[in-house]
C-alpha positions, 0 to 999 in steps of 0.5 A: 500500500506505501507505493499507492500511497506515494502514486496517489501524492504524485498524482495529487490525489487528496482524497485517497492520500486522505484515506490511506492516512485514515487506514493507517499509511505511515506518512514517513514512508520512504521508497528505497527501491521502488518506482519512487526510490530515494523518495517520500511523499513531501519530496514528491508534493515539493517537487510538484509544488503542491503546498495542498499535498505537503500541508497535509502530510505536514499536519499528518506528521511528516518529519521530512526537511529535506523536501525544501531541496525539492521545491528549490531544485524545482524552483518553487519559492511556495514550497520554501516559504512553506519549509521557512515556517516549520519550527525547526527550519532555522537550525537546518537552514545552513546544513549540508544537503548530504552533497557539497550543496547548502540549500542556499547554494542550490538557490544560488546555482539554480538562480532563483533570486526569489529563493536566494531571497527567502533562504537570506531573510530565513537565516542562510549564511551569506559567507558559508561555503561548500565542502568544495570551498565555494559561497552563494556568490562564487556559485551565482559568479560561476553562473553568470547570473548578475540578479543574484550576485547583485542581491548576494554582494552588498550582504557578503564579507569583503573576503567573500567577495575577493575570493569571488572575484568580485571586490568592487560593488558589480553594480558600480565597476569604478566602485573602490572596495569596501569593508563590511 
């Protein structure tokens, strides 16, 4: 029944997802090795960008945070607004993923200023960095993606921006460097 369950989240069906939580699904499931594997019923709802579906499992007890990973590699901002109101989302806000990735990292790499956004004001660290060494602003340098790299770089340390290669302000090239 875990594996319809997982179907009926995908297809957004919530009055089934309502039913198998009745008959006692555990909203927890995880598939390892099925058609859904690697994946539980939030990460499939955050992929989808269904706020309805992951409300749902919220309220049912899901315990997943990672789903947030989801909504930003999907580029939904609603999914992360969602994750930034669980009481626990500021203590896991600048955690590694499981990769080399902190999920403002994947915001920045993906290019979602929006995301970028809401992940700062939530308490992402501007100045973290990867286990490959590299911060919000190398990454949104490494993408060419001048939104975010004019939102990141008057919040960044002057040694992350050096390190970025970028130590005058990019929205004023003649700009001398400043100290923050």
């Amino acid at each position: 029944m875990s594996n319809e369950f997982l179907d009926a989240v995908s297809r957004g069906d919530v009055g089934l997802v309502k039913r198998y939580l009745a008959d006692g699904v555990d909203v927890n499931f995880h598939d390892y090795s099925g058609p859904w594997s690697d994946f539980d019923a939030t990460d499939i709802a955050a992929k989808k960008g269904d706020l309805e579906m992951l409300q749902l499992l919220l309220d049912a007890g899901a315990r997943n945070r990672t789903f947030v990973e989801w909504g930003i590699h999907s580029q939904h901002a609603d999914v992360v607004r969602e994750w930034l109101k669980l009481d626990d989302a500021k203590e896991l806000i600048n955690i590694p993923d499981g990769s080399v990735w902190s999920t403002k990292l994947m915001g920045a790499a993906r290019g979602s200023v929006e995301i970028v956004r809401l992940l700062v004001e939530g308490g992402a660290n501007v100045d973290d960095r990867s286990l490959d060494d590299e911060s919000p602003l190398d990454i949104a340098v490494d993408a060419h993606n001048t939104e975010v790299i004019n939102y990141l770089w008057p919040l960044c340390s002057q040694e992350t921006r050096e390190r970025a290669g970028l130590p005058n302000d990019p929205r004023n090239p003649t700009s001398e460097p400043t100290d923050s």
